[in-house]
Wavefront OBJ file of the C-alpha trace (Angstrom):
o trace
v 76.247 110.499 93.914
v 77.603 106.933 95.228
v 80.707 106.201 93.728
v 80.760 103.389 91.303
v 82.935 100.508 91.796
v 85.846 99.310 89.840
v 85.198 95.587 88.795
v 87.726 93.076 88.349
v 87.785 89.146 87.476
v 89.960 86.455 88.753
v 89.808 82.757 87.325
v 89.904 80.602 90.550
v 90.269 76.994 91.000
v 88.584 76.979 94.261
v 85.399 79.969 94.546
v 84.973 79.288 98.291
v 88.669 79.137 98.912
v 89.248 82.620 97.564
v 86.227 84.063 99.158
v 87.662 82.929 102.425
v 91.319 84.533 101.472
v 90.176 87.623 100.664
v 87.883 88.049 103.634
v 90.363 87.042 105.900
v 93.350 88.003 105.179
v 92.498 91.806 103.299
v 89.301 92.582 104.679
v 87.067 92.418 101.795
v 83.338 91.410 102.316
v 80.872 89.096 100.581
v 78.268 90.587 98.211
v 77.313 87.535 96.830
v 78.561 84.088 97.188
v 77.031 81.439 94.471
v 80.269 79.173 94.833
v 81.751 76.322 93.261
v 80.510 78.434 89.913
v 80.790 82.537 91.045
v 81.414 85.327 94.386
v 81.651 88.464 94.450
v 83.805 90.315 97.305
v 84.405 93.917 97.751
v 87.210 96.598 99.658
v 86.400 100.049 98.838
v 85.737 100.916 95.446
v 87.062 97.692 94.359
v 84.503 94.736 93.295
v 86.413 91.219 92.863
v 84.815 88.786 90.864
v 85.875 85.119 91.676
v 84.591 83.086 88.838
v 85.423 79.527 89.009
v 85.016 76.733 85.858
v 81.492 76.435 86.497
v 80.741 80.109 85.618
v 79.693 81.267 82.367
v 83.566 83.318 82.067
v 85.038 79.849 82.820
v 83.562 78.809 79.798
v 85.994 77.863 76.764
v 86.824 80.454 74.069
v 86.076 79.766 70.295
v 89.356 78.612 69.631
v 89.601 75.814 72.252
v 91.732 77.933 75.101
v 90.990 77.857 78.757
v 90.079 80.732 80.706
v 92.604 79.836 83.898
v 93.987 81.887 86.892
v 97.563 82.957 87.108
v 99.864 85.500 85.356
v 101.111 88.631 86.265
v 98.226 91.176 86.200
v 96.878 92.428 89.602
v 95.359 95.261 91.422
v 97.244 96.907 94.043
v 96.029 97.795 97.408
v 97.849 100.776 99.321
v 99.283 99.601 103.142
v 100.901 102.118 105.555
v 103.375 99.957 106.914
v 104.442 96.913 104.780
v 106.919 95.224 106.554
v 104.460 94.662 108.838
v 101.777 93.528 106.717
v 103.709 91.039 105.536
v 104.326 89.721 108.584
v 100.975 89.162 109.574
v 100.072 87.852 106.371
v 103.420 85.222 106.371
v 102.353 84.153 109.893
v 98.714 83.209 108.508
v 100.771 81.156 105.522
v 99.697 84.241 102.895
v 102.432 82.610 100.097
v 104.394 85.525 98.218
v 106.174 85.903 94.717
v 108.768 88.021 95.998
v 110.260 89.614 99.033
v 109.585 93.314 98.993
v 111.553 95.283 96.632
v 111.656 99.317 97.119
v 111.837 101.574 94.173
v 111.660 105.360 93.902
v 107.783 105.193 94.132
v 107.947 103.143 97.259
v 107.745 99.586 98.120
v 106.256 96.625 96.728
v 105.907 92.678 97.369
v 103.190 90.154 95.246
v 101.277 87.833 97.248
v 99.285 84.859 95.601
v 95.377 84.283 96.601
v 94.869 80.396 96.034
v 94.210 80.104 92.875
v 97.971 81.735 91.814
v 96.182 85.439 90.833
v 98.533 88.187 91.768
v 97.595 91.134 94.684
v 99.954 93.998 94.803
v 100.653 94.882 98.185
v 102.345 98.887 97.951
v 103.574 101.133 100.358
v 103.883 104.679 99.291
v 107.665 106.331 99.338
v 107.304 108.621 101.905
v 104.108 106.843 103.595
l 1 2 3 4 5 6 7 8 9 10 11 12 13 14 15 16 17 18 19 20 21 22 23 24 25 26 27 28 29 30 31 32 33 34 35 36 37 38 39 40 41 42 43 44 45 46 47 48 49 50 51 52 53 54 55 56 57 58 59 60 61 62 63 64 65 66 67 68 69 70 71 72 73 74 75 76 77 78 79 80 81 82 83 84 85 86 87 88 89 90 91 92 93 94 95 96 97 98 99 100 101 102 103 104 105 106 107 108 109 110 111 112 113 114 115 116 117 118 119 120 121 122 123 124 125 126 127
C-alpha cells in the first residue's frame, strides 16, 4: 500500500515564483503547474499546494478577510548538516528569519519562500 501524502497550502503572491523556489532550492518536483491561479509540488510524503489569488482558496471569506501568505506556521524538513545547508541556500539569495538557533532537540533556522511562508529547516541533536 502506497503511502498517502501529507497535503499542505501556502497563499503565494507569485505561483510560478514559488514553484521555481521550491524546485530549486529543496528539491521538490512539479505535479501540476496551472500558475498564476494554482501548482502543486511534492518532496517525499509531503504535497505543497501553491495557490495564488486566482485560485478558488484565494477567494475572500464571508466576512470580507483575505486569504494571504505569511505568518508563522510551516512544515519542517529534516537536513543532516545545517550549517551547510544554509550556506548553499544564502549563496543562491534563499532570505532567512533567523540565524540558526540550537535547542536540546537540535538545531533550527526559518527560511522564507517568496511569498513570506515559513520552511523549517531542522537538524536533529545528535544527527
Amino acid at each position: 500500500m502506497s503511502e498517502t501524502p501529507v497535503n499542505v497550502r501556502y497563499m503565494v503572491g507569485d505561483v510560478q515564483a514559488c514553484v521555481d523556489w521550491y524546485v530549486g532550492h529543496l528539491g521538490f518536483a512539479v505535479q501540476l503547474n496551472a500558475a498564476p491561479a494554482f501548482a502543486s509540488v511534492q518532496r517525499g510524503g509531503l504535497r505543497l499546494l501553491l495557490s495564488g489569488a486566482k485560485s478558488s482558496a484565494g477567494r475572500p471569506m464571508p466576512d470580507g478577510r483575505q486569504p494571504e501568505a505569511g505568518g508563522w506556521n510551516r512544515f519542517q524538513l529534516i537536513v543532516e548538516d545545517i550549517a551547510a545547508e544554509v550556506a548553499r541556500l544564502r549563496a543562491a539569495g534563499v532570505a532567512f528569519r533567523n540565524d540558526i538557533v540550537s535547542g536540546p532537540g537540535g538545531s533550527q533556522i526559518l527560511a522564507e519562500d517568496p511569498a513570506g511562508n515559513v520552511v523549517e529547516l531542522f537538524q536533529p541533536a545528535g544527527g
